[in-house]
C-alpha atoms as one frame of an Amber mdcrd trajectory, in Angstrom:
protein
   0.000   0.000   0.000   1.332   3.359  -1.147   1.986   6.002   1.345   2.138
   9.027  -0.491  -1.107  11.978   0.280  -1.046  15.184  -1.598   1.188  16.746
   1.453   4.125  13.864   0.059   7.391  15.602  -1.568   7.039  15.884  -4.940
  10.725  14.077  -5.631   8.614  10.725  -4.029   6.079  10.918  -6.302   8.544
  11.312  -9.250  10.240   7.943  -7.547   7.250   6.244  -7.449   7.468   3.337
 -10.327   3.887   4.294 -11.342   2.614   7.573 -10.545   6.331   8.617 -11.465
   5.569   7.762 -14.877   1.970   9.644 -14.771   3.726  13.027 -13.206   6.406
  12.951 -16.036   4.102  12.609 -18.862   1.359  15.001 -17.265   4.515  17.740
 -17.455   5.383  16.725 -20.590   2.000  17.371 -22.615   1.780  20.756 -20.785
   4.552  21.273 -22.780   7.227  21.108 -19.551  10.482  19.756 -18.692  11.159
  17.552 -15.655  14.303  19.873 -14.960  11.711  22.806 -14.436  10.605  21.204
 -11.958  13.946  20.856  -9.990  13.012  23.475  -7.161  10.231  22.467  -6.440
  11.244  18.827  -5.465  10.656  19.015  -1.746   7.151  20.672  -2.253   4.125
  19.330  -1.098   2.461  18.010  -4.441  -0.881  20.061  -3.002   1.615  23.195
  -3.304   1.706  23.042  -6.846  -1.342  23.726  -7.431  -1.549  26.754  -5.630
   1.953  28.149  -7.169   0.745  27.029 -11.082  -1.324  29.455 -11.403  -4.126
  27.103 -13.119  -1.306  24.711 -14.847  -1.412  21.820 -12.494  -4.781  21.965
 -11.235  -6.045  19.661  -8.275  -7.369  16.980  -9.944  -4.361  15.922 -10.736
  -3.277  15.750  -7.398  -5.934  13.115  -6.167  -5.132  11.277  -9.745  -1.701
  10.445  -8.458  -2.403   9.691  -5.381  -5.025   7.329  -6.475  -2.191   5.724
  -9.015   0.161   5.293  -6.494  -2.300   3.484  -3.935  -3.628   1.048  -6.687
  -0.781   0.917  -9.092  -3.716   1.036 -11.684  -2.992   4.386 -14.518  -6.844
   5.159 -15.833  -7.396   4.900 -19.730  -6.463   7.959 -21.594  -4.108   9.387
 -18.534  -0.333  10.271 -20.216   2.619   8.672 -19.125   6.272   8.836 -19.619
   8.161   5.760 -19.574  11.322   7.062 -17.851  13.587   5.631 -14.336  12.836
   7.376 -11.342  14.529  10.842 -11.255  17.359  11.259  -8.567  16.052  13.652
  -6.050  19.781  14.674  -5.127  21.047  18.064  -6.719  23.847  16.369  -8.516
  25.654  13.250  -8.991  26.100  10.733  -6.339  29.607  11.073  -4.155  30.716
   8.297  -1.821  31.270  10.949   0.974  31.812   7.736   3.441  28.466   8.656
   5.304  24.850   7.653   5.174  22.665  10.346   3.919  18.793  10.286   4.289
  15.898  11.928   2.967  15.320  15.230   4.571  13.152  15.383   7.393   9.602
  16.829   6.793   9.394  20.297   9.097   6.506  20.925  11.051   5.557  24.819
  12.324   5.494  24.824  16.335   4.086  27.618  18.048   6.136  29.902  20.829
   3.079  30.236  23.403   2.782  34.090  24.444   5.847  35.210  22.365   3.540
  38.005  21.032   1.526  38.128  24.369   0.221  42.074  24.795   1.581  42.992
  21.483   0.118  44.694  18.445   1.835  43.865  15.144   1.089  45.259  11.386
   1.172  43.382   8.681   0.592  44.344   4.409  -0.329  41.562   2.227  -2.399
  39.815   4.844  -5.058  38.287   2.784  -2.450  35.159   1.532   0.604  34.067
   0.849   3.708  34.970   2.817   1.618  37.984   4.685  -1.536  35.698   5.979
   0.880  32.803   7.299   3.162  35.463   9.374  -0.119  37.169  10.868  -1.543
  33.252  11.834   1.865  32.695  13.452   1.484  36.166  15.341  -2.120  35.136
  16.514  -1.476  31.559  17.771   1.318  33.297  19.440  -0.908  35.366  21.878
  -0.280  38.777  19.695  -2.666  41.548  17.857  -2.380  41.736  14.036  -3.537
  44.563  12.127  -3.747  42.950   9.051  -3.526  44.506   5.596  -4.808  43.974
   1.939  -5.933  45.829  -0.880  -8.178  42.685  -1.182 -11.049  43.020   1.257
 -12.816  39.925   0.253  -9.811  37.497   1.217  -8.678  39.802   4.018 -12.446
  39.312   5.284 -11.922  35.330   5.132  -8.638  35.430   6.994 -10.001  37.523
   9.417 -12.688  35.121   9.908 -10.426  31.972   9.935  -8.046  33.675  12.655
 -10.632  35.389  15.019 -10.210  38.078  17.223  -6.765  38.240  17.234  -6.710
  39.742  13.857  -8.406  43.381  12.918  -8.814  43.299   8.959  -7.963  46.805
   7.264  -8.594  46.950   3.628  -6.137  49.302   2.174  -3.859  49.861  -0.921
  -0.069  50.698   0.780   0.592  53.327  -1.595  -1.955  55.336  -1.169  -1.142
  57.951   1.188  -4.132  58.252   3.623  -3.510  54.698   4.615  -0.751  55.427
   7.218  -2.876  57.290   9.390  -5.631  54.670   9.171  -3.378  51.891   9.894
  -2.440  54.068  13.386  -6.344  54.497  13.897  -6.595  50.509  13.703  -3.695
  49.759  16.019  -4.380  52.066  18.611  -1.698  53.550  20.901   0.984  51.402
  19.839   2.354  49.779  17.320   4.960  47.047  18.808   6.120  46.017  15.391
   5.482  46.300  11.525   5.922  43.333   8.801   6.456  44.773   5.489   5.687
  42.033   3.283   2.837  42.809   0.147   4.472  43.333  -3.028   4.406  42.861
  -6.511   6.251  41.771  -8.937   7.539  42.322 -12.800   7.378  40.779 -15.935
  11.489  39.940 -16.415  11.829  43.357 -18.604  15.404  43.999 -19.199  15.497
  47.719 -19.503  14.964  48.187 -22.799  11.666  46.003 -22.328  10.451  48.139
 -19.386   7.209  49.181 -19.401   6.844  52.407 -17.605   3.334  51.506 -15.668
   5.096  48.454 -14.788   7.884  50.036 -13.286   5.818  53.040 -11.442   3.788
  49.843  -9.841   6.753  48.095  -8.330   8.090  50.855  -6.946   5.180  52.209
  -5.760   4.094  48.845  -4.049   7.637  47.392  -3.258   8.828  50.739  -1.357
   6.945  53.741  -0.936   4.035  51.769   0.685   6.777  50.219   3.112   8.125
  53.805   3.283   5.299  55.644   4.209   4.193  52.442   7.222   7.836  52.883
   8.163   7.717  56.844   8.926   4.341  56.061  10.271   5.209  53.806  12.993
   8.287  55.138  13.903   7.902  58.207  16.287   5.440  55.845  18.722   8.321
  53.014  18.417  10.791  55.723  19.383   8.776  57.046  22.415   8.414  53.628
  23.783  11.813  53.012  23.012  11.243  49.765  21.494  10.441  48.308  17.895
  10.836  46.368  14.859  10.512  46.605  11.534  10.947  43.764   8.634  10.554
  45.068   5.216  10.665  41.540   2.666  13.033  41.983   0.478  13.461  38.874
  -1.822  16.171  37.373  -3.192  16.135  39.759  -6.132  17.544  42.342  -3.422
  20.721  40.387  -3.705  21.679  39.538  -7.335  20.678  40.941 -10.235  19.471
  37.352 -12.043  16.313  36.624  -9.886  13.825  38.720 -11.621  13.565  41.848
 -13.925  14.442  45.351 -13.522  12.161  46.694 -12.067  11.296  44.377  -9.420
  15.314  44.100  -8.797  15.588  47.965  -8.884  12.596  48.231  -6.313  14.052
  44.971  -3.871  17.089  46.917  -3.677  15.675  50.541  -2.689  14.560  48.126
   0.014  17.459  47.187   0.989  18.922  50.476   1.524  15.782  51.987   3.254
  16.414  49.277   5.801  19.771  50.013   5.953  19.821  53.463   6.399  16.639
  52.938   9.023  18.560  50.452  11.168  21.917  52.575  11.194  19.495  55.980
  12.197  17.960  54.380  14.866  20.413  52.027  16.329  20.620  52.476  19.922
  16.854  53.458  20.367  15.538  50.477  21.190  14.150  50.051  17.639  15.702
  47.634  14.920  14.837  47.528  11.629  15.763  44.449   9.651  15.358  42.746
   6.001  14.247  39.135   4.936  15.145  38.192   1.702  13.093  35.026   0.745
  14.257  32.520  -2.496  11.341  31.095  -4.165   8.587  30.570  -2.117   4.940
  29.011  -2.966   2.489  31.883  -2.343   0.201  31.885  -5.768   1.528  35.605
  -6.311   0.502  37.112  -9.683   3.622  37.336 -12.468   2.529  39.043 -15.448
   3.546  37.215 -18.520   7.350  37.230 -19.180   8.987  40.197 -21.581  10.834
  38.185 -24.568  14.088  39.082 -23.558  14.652  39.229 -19.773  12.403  35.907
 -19.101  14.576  34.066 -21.275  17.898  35.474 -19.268  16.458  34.930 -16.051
  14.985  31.568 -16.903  18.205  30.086 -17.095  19.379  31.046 -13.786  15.918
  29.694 -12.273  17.181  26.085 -12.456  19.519  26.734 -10.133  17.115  27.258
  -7.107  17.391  24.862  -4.451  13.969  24.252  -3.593  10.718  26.345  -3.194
   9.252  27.224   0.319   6.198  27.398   1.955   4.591  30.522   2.843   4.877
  28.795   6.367   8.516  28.608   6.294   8.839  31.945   5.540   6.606  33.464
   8.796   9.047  31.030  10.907  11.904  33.221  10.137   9.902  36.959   9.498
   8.228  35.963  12.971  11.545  35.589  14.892  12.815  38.827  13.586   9.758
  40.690  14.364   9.862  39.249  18.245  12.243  40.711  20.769  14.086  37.031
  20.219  16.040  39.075  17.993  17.625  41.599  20.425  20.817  41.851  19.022
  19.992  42.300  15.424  19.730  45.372  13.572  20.622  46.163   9.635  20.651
  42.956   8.714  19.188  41.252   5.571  18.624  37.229   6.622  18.517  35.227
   3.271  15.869  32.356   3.953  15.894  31.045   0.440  17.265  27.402   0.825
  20.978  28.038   0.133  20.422  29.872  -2.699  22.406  32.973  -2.362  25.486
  30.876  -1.018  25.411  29.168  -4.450
């Protein structure tokens, strides 16, 4: 009996004698490649639907789990007859040492870590920004929890309860500061900077200027304007933190186009300058760079030219997180666990950037 479920890696699945043969041939009459799908080897299978964007929809997941419990593959259902891909990054070395599959992780909760705290967060409504604001409510704390999407941000706010006020609000517009200080109250005890958007690969010759104006717009004056809004009350209580999301594209220059790039590393420097202002306050202002991460965010479709540069350097990504994942370490830097941290940007992307 088969003991794969749609939250199995999808590297077992490719092992798998059977459904390995179903997943292969399902990629290759979408007109994929079994190398795209490097990174996302340790993903849940159920990930990939939400990260295709419509391309792997969920049928297919129960489909495969069905052919790997009976071993039977339904009439009609393409396979490709191919050995079981090697789930390792590269060819096997006799390093003198066992190595085993890695070990599944599993979020635990730090019981009152946020106890009596109020936290912002942009982008709450899914993705990266929903799973840090859970985290923040199962951890005894207040989330102020922003979206320009009130119909999701209304569902999350239902799913997490009264921990978590809902404010439906676009970041760059520039009332929204002083209504996210209305909805906190007297103090804001930290601020997650993590809603963005991204680009379509333009190298700049491609660049297309409204584009451009959104990224920046979204990707740094929204964090901007939060920033200088919940700053003087973090300085009179002489205590704060800040995490702007920066992505891995505030790195290198290969991750993604121009403008998101360009915008990623304004970010950077805002949080530099910030933590290097106000170190000593009390208040510490940090960056979290993420690698590819599984969060169903919107790409627009890829300019000629810079998709096909950065597409190239795309294999190279070690594996693709969970949204979860990613709270675990924007959480700890938001919490006064980080006390001796300031100006730093933590890559938690896998290895990526060490490559």
């Amino acid at each position: 009996m088969s003991t794969l479920t749609p939250s199995s890696p999808v590297r077992s699945f490719l092992a798998h004698p059977v459904a390995g043969r179903v997943l292969r041939g399902i990629i290759a009459a979408g007109g994929g490649t079994e190398e795209a799908l490097a990174p996302a080897l340790g993903l849940p299978l159920d990930k990939l639907v939400e990260m295709s964007g419509g391309r792997f929809p969920a049928e297919v997941v129960g489909l495969l789990v069905g052919v790997a419990e009976t071993g039977v593959i339904p009439e009609g259902v393409p396979t490709v007859e191919a050995a079981p891909a090697v789930a390792a990054a590269g060819p096997a070395v006799d390093l003198g040492v066992e190595i085993g599959s890695p070990q599944p992780w599993a979020e635990v909760l730090t019981g009152g870590r946020f106890a009596g705290q109020t936290v912002v967060v942009t982008g709450a409504a899914g993705g990266i920004g929903k799973a840090v604001a859970a985290r923040i409510v199962g951890e005894g704390g207040r989330v102020v929890g922003i979206d320009v999407s009130a119909e999701k941000l209304s569902a999350t706010a239902a799913e997490l309860g009264a921990g978590f006020s809902a404010l439906a609000a676009d970041i760059t517009a520039p009332e929204t500061a002083a209504a996210v200080l209305a909805a906190a109250g007297e103090r804001v005890d930290a601020l997650a900077n993590v809603a963005g958007v991204m680009d379509d690969d333009a190298a700049p010759h491609e660049i297309d200027d409204t584009i451009w104006a959104r990224c920046l717009s979204v990707n740094v004056d929204g964090p901007m304007r939060l920033m200088r809004a919940v700053l003087p009350g973090m300085l009179a209580a002489g205590e704060g933190r800040i995490v702007n999301v920066v992505s891995e594209a505030g790195l290198r220059g290969s991750a993604a186009g121009a403008a998101y790039t360009t915008s990623k590393h304004a970010l950077v420097g805002l949080t530099k300058s910030a933590a290097f202002q106000y170190a000593g306050t009390g208040v510490r202002i940090n960056a979290l760079a993420p690698g590819a991460v599984a969060t169903g965010i919107h790409v627009p479709e890829g300019a000629p030219y810079g998709s096909s540069r950065t597409a190239g350097m795309r294999v190279a990504i070690p594996g693709i997180a969970t949204a979860e994942e990613l709270a675990a370490s924007i959480t700890f830097l938001l919490s006064r666990d980080s006390v001796n941290i300031n100006g730093a940007v933590v890559a938690s992307d896998g290895g990526w950037s060490a490559a």
